[in-house]
C-alpha positions in Angstrom: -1.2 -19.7 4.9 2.0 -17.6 5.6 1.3 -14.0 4.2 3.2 -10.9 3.3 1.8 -7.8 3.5 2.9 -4.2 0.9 3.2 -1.8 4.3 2.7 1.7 2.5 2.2 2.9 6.3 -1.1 4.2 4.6 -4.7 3.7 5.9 -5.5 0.9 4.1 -2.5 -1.5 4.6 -2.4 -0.4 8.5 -5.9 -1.2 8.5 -5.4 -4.8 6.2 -2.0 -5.3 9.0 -5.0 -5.1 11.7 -7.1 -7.2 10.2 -5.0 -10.3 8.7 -1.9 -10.2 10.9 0.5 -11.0 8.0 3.6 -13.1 8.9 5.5 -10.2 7.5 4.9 -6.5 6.6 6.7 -5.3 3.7 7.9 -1.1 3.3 9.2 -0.8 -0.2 11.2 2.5 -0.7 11.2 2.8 -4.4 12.2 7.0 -4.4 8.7 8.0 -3.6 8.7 11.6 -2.0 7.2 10.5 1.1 9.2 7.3 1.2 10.6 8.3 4.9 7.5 9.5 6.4 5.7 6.0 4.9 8.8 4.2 6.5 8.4 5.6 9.9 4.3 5.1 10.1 4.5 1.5 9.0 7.4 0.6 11.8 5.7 2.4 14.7 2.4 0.9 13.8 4.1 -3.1 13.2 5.3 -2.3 16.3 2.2 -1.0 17.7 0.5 -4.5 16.3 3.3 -6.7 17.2 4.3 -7.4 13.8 7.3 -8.7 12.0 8.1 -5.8 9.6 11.2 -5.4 7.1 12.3 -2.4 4.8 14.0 -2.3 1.5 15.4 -0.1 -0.9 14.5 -0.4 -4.3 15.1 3.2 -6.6 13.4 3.9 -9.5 12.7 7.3 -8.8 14.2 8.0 -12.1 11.2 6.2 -13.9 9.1 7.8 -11.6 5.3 10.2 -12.9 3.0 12.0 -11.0 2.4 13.4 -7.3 5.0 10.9 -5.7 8.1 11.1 -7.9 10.3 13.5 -7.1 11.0 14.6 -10.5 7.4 16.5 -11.0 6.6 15.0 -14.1 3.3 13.9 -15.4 1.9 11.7 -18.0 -0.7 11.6 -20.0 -1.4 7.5 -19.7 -4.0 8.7 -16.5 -6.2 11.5 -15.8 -5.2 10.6 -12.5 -2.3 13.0 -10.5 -1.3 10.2 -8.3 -0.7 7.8 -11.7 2.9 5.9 -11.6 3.2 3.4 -14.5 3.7 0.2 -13.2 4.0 1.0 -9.8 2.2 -1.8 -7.9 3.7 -4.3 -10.5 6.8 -3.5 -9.8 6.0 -3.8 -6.0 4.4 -6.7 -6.3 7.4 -8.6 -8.0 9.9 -7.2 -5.3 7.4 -8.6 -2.6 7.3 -12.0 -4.5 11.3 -12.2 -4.5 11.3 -11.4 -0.8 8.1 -13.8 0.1 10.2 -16.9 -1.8 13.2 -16.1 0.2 11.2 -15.5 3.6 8.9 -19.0 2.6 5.9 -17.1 2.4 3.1 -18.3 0.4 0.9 -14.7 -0.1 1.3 -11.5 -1.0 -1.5 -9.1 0.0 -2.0 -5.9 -1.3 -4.3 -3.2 0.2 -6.2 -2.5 -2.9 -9.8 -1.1 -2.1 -13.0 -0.7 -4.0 -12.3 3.3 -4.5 -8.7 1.3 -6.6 -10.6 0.3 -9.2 -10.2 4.1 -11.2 -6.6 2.4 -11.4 -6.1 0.0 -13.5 -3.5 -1.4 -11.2 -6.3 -1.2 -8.3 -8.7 -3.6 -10.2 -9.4 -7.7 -10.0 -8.2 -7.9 -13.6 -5.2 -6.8 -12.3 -5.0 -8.9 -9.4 -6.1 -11.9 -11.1 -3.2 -11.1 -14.1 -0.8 -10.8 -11.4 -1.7 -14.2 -10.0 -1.7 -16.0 -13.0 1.6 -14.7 -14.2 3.4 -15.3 -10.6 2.1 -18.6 -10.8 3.8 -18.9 -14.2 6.6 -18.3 -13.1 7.0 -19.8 -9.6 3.7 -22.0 -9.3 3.5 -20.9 -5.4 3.2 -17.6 -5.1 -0.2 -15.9 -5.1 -1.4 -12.1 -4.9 -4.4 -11.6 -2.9 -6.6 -8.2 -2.1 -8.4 -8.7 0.9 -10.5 -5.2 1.1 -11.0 -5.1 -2.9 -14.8 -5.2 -2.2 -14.4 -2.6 0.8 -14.5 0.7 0.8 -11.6 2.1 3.2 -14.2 2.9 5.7 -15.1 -0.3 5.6 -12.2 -2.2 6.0 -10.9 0.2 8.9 -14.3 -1.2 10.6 -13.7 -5.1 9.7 -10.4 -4.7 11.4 -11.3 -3.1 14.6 -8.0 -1.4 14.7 -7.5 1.5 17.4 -7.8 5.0 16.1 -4.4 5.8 18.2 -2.8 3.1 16.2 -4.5 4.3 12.9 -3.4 7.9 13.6 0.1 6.8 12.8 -1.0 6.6 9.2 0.8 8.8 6.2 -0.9 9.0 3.1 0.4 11.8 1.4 2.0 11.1 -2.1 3.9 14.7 -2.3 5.8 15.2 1.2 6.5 13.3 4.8 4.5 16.4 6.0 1.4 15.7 4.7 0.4 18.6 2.5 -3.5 18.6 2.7 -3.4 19.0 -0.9 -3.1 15.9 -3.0 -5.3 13.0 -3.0 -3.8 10.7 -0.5 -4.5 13.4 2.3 -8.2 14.4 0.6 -8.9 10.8 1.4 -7.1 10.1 4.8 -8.7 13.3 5.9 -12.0 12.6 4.6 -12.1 9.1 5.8 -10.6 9.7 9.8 -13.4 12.3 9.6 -16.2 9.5 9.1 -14.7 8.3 12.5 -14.5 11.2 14.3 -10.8 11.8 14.6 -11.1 14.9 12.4 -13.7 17.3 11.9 
C-alpha cells in the first residue's frame, strides 16, 4: 500500500510516522494557533525518521471554535474546549486531494482510543469517511492505525526514540506550549509514563 500520513507534529502522528513509515507525511496549516510550532516539530522529526514530508496552507481560521482558533470563540456543539467543527473532515478531504495527485492509496490518521469523546475521533467516523471517499473516488481509503491504542500504547508499538519524540508539540493554544490546555495535560502526562518528565 502507498500511505499518507495527517503530520500534526503531535505525539500521536510522530509516534503512527515511527510505526508505519508512510510514503508521505502531511502538515496541514489550516490557521490553527500553533500551526508554526506543529510545522516545525513534524519537519525535524520526518527528517529525524527519514521521511518524505510536505506542508500546505489551507485557512479557515475564520470558521475556526475552540482552544486552537485564533478567534477565542467557543461553541456549544461539545463540552469539549479543544472542539472544532469539522476539523478532521476537512483535513481529511485536503489529504485525499493531495494523496490522488501524489498516487497514494491511504490516508492515516492518528486517531487513538482516548478520540473516541470526539465524534470525529470514533470508527463511525472513520468508517463514514471511507465509505464516502470511496463514493466519490473508489480508491481512496482512511485508515486509523492506533484507534484501539491508547497513546501510551502506540508510542510502545512504534519503538520510536524518546529524543525523536521530544520534538513533539501538542499544544492547541500557542507554539510555546502553555501547560494549560488539554494537548499539553496529555503530552505531559503521557512523556511522564516514560520517564521524560516527572
Amino acid at each position: 500500500m502507498s500511505d499518507l500520513l495527517l503530520m500534526s507534529g503531535g505525539l500521536d502522528s510522530t509516534a503512527l510516522a515511527a510505526l508505519c513509515k508512510p510514503d508521505l507525511c502531511l502538515t496541514i496549516d489550516y490557521g490553527q494557533r500553533a500551526a508554526r510550532a506543529e510545522l516545525n516539530s513534524a519537519t525535524k522529526i520526518c527528517h529525524l525518521l527519514g521521511l518524505k514530508h510536505l506542508a500546505y496552507q489551507a485557512d479557515i481560521s475564520e470558521f475556526g471554535f475552540g482552544d486552537m482558533a485564533p478567534n477565542n470563540k467557543y461553541t456549544n456543539q461539545s463540552e469539549h474546549p479543544e472542539f472544532w467543527p469539522y476539523r478532521n473532515q476537512y483535513l481529511i478531504t485536503i489529504a485525499s486531494m493531495v494523496a490522488i495527485k501524489m498516487g497514494l492509496k491511504r490516508i492515516l490518521i492518528g486517531s487513538v482510543a482516548t478520540d473516541f469523546r470526539h465524534k470525529d475521533g470514533s470508527l463511525e467516523f472513520v468508517e463514514a469517511m471511507n465509505h464516502l471517499l470511496k463514493i466519490q473516488e473508489g480508491e481512496l481509503s482512511v485508515i486509523a492505525p492506533a484507534l484501539h491504542m491508547t497513546t501510551a500504547e502506540l508510542i510502545e508499538s512504534s519503538k520510536i526514540p524518546m529524543d525523536i519524540l521530544g520534538w513533539s508539540h501538542s499544544c492547541h493554544k500557542a507554539d510555546l506550549s502553555c501547560g494549560q490546555c488539554q494537548g499539553c495535560y496529555k503530552h505531559s502526562g503521557v512523556l511522564s509514563q516514560f520517564g521524560v518528565l516527572r
